[in-house]
C-alpha positions in Angstrom: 14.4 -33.7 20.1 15.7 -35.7 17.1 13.3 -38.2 15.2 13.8 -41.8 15.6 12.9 -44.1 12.7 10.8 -46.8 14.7 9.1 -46.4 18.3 11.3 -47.7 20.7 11.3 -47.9 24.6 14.8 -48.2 25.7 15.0 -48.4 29.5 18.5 -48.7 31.0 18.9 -50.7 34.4 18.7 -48.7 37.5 18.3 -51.4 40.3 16.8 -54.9 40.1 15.0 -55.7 43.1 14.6 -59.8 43.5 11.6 -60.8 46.2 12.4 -64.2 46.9 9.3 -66.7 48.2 11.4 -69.7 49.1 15.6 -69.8 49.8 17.8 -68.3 47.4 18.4 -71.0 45.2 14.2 -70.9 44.6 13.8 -67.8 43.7 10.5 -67.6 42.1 9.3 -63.4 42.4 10.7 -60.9 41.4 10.2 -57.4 41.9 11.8 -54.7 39.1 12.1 -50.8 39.6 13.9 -49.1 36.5 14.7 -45.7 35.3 15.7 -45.0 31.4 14.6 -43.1 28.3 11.5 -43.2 25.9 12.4 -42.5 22.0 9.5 -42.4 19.8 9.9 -41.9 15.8 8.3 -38.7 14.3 4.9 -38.8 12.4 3.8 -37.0 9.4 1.1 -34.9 9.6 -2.2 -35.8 7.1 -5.2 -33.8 6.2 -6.6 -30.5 5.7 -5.0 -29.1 9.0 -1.7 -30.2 7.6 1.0 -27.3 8.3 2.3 -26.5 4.9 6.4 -26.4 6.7 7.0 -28.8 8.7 4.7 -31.0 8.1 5.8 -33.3 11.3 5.2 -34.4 14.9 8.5 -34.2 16.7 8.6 -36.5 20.2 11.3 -35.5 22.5 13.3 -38.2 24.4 11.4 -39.0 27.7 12.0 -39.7 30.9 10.6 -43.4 31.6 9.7 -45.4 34.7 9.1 -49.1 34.7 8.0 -51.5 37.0 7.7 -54.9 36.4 6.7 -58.1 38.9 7.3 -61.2 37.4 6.9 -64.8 38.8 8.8 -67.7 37.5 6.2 -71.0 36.7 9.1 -73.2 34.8 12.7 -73.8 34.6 16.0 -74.6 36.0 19.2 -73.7 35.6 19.4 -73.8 31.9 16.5 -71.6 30.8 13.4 -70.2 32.8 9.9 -69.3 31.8 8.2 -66.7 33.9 5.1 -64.7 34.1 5.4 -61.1 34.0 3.4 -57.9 33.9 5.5 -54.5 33.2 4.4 -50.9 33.5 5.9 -48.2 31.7 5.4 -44.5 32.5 6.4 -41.6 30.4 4.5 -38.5 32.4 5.8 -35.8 30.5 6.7 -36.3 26.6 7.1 -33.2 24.9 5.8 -32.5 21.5 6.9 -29.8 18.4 5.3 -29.1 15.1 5.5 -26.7 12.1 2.6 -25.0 13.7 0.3 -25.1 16.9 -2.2 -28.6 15.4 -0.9 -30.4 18.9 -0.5 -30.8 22.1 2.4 -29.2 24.2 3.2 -32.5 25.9 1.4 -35.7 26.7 1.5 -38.8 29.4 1.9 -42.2 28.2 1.2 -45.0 30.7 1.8 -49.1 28.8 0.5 -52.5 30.6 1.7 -55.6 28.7 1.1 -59.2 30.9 3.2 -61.7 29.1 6.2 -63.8 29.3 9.7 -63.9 29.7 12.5 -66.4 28.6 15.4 -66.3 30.5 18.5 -68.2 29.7 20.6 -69.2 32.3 18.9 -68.0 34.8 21.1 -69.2 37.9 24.4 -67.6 36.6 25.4 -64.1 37.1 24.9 -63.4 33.4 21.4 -64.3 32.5 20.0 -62.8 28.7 16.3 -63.1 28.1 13.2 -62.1 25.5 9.5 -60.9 26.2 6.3 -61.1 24.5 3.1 -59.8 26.1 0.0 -57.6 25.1 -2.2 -55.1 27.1 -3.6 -51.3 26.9 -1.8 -48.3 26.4 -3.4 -45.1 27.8 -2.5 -41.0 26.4 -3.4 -38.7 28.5 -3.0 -34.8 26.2 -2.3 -31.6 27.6 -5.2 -29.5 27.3 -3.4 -26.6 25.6 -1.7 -26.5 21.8 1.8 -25.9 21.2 2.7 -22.2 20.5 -0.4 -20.6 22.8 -2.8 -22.0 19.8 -5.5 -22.3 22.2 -7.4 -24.9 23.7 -6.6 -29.0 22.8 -9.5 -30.4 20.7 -7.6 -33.9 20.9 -8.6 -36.1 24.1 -7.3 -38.8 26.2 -7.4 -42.6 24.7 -6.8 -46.3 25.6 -5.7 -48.9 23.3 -4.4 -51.9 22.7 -0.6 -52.4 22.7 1.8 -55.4 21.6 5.2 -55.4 23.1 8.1 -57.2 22.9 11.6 -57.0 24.7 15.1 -58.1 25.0 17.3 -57.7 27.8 20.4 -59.4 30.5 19.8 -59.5 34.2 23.3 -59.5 35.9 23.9 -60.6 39.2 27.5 -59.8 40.5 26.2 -60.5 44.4 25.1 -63.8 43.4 26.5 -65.6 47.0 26.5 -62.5 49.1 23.6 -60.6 48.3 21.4 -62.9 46.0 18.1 -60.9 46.0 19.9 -57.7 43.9 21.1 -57.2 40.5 21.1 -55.1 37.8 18.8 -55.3 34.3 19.6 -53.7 30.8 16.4 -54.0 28.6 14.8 -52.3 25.1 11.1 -52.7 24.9 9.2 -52.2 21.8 5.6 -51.2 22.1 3.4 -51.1 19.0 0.1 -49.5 20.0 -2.7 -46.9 19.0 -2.0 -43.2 18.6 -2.6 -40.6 20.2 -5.8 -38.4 19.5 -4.0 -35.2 18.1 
């Protein structure tokens, strides 16, 4: 329940799941299911609702689902180029205050298209960057912290900027070729919520 000091999305590799549309060596889709943790920095309250103590919204550290599909359009066994389009999930991100002006929790869904960089990409260790761009969506909780009553806030969509780093290892490179493991961080940079 601690604050962060900058949003940050860091997902932790569960399984990488490789779908390969030619022979191993060609490997061109991929196919990414992940499981990690969402950590979000706290934001000051401003305005006449302001709570006088605490004068903060507190994000706790949320359980995130990713999945990504990404096809490969240019490289070789240097560096890669490939186009990808992640989702992020966070369905149930808790929220505290000084006093009942928000939502008991919230759901957080990101879409970013973009690309992805990938250096060595035919070894077992393979580092990489992403860029990419897309909507966020919030969906709020109807009810306020504390049993303050009903939610005034609503559910929004915005735009959202995100960019990643990450390493794709691939112990089972000549046995089992289509699996691996990822470690990534994503940053998104997006809209707020409507509290």
């Amino acid at each position: 329940m601690s604050g962060k000091t900058a949003i940050w999305t860091f997902v932790i590799a569960a399984l990488w799941l490789v779908a390969s549309s030619a022979v191993a060596q060609e490997e061109r889709n991929e196919l990414t299911g992940m499981i990690g943790r969402t950590f979000i920095s706290d934001q000051g309250i401003h305005g006449p609702n302001a709570p006088q103590i605490n004068p903060f919204i507190r994000s706790g550290n949320g359980t995130s689902f990713e999945i990504d599909y990404s096809r490969r359009f240019f490289g070789g066994s240097i560096y890669s180029i490939s186009a990808e389009v992640p989702a992020m999930f966070n369905l149930d991100e808790d929220l505290n205050s000084g006093s009942g002006v928000v939502p008991i929790d919230y759901k957080q869904i990101f879409v970013t298209p973009g690309f992805r960089a990938n250096l060595f990409p035919a070894t077992a260790v393979s580092p990489w960057i992403a860029v990419g761009g897309g909507f966020a969506h919030f969906s709020e909780n109807s009810q306020l912290i504390y049993s303050a009553g009903p939610n005034p806030g609503k559910s929004t969509t915005s735009g959202v900027l995100e960019g990643g780093v990450g390493i794709d290892l691939n112990p089972f490179q000549h046995r089992f070729s289509h699996f691996g493991f990822r470690g990534e961080a994503r940053d998104f940079w997006s809209g707020e919520p409507d509290f």
